[in-house]
Backbone as JSON Lines, residues from 0, in Angstrom:
{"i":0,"aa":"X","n":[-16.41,-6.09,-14.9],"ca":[-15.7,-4.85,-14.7],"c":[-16.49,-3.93,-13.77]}
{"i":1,"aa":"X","n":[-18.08,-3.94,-13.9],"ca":[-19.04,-3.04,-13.38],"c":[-18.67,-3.47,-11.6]}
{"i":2,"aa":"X","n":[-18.82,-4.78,-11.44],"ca":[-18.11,-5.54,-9.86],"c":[-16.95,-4.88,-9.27]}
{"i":3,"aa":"X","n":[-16.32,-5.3,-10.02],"ca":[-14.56,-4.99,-9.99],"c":[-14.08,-3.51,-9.48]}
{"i":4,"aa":"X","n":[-15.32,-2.44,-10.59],"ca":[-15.41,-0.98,-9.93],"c":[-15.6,-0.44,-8.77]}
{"i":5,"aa":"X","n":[-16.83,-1.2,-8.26],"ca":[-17.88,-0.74,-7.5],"c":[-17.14,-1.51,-6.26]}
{"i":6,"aa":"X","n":[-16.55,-2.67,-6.46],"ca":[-15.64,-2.5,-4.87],"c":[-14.22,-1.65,-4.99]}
{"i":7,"aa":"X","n":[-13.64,-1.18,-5.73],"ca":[-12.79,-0.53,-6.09],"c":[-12.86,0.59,-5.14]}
{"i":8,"aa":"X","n":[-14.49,1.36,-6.09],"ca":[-14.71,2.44,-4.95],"c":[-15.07,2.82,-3.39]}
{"i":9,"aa":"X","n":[-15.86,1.22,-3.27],"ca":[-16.32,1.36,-1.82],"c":[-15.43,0.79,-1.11]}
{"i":10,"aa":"X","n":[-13.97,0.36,-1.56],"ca":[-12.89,0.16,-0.56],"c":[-11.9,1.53,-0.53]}
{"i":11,"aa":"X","n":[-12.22,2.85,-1.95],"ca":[-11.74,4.16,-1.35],"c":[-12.54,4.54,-0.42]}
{"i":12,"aa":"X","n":[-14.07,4.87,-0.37],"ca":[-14.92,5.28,0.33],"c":[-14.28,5.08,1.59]}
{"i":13,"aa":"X","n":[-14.05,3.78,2.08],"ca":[-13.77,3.06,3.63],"c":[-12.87,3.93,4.22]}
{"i":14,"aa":"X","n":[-11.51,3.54,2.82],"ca":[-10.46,3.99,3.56],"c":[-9.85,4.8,2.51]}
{"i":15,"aa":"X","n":[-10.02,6.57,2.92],"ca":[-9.51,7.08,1.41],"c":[-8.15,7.22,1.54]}
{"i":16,"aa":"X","n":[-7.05,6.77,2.74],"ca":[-6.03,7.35,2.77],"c":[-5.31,5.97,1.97]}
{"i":17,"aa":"X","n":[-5.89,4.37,1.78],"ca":[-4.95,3.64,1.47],"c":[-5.78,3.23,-0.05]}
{"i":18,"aa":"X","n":[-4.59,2.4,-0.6],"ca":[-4.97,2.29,-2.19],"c":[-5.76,1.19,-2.08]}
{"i":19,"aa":"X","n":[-7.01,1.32,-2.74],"ca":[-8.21,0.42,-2.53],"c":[-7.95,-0.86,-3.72]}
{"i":20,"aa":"X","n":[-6.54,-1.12,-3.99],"ca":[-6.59,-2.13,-5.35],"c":[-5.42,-3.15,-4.44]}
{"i":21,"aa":"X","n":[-5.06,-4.12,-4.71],"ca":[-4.13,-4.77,-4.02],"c":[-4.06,-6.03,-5.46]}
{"i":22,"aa":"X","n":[-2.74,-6.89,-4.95],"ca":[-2.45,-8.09,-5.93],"c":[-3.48,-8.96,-5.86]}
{"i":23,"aa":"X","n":[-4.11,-9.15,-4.77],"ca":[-4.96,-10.76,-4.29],"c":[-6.2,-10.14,-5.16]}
{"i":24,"aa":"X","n":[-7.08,-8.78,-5.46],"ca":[-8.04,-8.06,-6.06],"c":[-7.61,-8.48,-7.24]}
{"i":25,"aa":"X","n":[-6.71,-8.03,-8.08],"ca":[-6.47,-8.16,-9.09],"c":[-6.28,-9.55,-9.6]}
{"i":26,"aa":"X","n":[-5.58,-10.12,-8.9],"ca":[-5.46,-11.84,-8.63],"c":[-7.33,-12.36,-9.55]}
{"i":27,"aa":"X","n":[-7.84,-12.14,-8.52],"ca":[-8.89,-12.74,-8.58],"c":[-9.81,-12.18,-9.6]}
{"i":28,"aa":"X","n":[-9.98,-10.71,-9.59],"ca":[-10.74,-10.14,-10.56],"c":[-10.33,-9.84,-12.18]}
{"i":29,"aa":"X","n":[-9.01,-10.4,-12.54],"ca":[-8.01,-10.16,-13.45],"c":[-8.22,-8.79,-14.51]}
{"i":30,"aa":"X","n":[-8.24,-7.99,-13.38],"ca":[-8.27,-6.39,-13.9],"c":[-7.15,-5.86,-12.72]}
{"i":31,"aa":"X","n":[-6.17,-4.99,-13.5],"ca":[-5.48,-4.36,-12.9],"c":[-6.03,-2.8,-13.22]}
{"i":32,"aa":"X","n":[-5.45,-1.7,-11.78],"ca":[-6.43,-0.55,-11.28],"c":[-6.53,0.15,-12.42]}
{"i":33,"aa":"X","n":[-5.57,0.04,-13.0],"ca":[-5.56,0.58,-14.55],"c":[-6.65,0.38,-15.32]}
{"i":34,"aa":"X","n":[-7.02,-1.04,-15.38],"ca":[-7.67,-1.05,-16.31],"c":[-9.6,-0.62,-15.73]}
{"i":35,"aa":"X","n":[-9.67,-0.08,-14.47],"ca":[-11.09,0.26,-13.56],"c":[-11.02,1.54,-13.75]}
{"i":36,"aa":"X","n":[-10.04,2.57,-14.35],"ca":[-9.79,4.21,-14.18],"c":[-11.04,4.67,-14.96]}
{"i":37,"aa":"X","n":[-11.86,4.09,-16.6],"ca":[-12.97,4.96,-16.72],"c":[-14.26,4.65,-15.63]}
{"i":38,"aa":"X","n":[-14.15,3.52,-15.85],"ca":[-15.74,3.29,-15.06],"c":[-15.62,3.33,-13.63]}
{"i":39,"aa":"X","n":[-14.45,3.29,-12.98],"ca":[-14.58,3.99,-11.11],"c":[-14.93,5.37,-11.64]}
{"i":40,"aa":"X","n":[-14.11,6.39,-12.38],"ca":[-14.67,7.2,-12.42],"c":[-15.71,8.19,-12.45]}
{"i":41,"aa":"X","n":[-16.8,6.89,-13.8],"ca":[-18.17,6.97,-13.85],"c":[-18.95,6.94,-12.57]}
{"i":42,"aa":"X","n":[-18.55,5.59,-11.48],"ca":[-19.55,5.23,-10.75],"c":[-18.85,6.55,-9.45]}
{"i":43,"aa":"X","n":[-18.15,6.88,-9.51],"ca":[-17.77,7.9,-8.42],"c":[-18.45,9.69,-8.97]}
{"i":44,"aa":"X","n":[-18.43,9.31,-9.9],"ca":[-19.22,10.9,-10.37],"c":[-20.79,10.66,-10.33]}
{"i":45,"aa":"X","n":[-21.32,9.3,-10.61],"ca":[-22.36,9.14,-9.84],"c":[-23.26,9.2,-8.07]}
{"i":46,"aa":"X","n":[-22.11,9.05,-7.47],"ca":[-21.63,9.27,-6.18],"c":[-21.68,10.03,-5.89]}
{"i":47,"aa":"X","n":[-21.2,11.22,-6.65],"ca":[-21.35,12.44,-5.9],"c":[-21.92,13.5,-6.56]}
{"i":48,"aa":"X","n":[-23.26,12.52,-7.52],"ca":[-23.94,13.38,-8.18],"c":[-24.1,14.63,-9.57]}
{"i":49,"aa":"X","n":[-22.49,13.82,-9.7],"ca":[-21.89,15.07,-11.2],"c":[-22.9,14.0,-12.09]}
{"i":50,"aa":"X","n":[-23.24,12.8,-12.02],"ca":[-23.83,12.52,-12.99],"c":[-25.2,12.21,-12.69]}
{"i":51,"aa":"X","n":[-26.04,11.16,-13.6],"ca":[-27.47,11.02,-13.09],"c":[-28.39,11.52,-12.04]}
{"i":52,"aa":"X","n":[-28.75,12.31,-12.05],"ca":[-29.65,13.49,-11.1],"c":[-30.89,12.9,-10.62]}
{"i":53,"aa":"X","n":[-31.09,11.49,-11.65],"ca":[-32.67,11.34,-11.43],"c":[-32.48,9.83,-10.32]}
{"i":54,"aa":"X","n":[-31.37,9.32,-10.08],"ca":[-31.39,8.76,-9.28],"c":[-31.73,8.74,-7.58]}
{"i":55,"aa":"X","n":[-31.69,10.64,-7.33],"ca":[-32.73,10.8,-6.07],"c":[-32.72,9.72,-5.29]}
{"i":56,"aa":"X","n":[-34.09,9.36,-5.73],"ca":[-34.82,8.54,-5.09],"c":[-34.03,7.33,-4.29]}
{"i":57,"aa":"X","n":[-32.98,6.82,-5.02],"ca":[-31.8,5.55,-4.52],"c":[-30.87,6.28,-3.32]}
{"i":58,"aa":"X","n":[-30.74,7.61,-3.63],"ca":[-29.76,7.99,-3.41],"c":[-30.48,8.27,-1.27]}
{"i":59,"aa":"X","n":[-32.19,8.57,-1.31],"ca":[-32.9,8.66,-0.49],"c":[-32.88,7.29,0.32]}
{"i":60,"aa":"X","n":[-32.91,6.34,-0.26],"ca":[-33.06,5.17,0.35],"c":[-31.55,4.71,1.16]}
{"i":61,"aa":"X","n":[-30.84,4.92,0.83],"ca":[-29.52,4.4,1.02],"c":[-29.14,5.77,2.38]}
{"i":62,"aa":"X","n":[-30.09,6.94,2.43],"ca":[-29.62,7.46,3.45],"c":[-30.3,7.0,4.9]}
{"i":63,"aa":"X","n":[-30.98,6.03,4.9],"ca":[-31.57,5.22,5.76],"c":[-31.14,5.2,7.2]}
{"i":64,"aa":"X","n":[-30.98,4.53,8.16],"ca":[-30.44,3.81,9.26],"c":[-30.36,2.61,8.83]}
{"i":65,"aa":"X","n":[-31.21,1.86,8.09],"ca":[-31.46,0.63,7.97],"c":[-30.6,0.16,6.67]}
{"i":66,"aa":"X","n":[-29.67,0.75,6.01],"ca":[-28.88,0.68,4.72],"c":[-27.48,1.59,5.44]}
{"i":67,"aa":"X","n":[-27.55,1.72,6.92],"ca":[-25.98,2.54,7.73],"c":[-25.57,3.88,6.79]}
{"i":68,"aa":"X","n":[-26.82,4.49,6.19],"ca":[-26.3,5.79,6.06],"c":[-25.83,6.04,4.85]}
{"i":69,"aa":"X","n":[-25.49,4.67,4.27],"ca":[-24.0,4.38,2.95],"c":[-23.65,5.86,1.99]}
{"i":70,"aa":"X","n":[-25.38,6.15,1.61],"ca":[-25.31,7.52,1.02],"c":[-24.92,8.62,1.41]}
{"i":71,"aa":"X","n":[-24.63,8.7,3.0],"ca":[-24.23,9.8,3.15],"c":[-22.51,9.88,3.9]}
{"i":72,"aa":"X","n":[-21.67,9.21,3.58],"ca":[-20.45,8.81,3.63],"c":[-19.93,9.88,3.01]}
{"i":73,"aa":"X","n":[-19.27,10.47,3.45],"ca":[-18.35,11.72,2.22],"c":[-16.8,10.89,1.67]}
{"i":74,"aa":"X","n":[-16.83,11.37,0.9],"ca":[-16.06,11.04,-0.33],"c":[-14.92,12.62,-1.11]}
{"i":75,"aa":"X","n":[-14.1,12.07,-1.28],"ca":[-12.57,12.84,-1.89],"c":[-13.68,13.7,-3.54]}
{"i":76,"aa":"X","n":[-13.68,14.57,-3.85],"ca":[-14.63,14.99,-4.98],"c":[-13.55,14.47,-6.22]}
{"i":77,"aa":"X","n":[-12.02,14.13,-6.04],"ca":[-10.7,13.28,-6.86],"c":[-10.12,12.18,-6.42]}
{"i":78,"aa":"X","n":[-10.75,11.04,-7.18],"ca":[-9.33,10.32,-7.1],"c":[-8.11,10.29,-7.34]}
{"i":79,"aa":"X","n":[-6.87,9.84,-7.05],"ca":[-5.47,10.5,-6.61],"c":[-5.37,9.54,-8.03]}
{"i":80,"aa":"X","n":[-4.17,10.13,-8.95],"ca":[-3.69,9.98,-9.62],"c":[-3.13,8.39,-9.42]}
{"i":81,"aa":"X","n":[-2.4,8.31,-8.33],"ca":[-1.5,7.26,-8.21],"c":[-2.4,5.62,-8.17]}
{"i":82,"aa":"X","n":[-3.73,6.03,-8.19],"ca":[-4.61,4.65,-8.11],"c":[-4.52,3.66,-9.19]}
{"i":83,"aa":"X","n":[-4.0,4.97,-10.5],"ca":[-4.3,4.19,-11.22],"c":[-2.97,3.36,-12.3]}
{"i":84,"aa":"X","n":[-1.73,3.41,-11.28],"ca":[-0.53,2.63,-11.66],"c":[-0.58,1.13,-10.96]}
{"i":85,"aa":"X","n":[0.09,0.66,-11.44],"ca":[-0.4,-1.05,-11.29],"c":[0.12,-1.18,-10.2]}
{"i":86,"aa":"X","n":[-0.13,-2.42,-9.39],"ca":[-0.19,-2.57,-8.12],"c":[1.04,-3.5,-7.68]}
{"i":87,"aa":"X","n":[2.07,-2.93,-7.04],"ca":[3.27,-3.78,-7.04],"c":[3.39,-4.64,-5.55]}
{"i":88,"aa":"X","n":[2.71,-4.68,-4.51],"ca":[2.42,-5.31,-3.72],"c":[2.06,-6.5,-3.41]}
């Protein structure tokens, strides 16, 4: 599920205007977006720092050149409601 999240979010990150869950995702990961709504949540409030504070240091590394910045990507402070209805596509 922790997998399943964490590309969840870094396919909103990419592209926040389209829905980062699709059939072939779910296909394969047999979680529908529904069932990723607490823990994207978690790992996105980690993201943007509402949670774990002491992670710093990761959060330093990842602002790198050599890691493309990843940490400093801006991000929606909400995910859209509609992510988390099942995926009819």
């Amino acid at each position: 599920m922790l997998a399943a999240s964490a590309v969840f979010l870094a396919r909103f990150i990419i592209r926040p205007k389209q829905h980062p869950w699709n059939q072939m995702l779910e296909d394969y990961a047999k979680y529908k977006a529904s069932d990723l709504q607490e823990c994207v949540g978690t790992i996105h409030d980690l993201y943007l720092s509402r949670r774990g504070g002491a992670l710093q240091a990761v959060r330093d590394k990842y602002k790198h050149h050599k890691f493309q910045c990843v940490a400093t990507l801006p991000v929606s402070p909400e995910l859209p409601v509609t992510f988390w209805e099942d995926v009819t596509i």
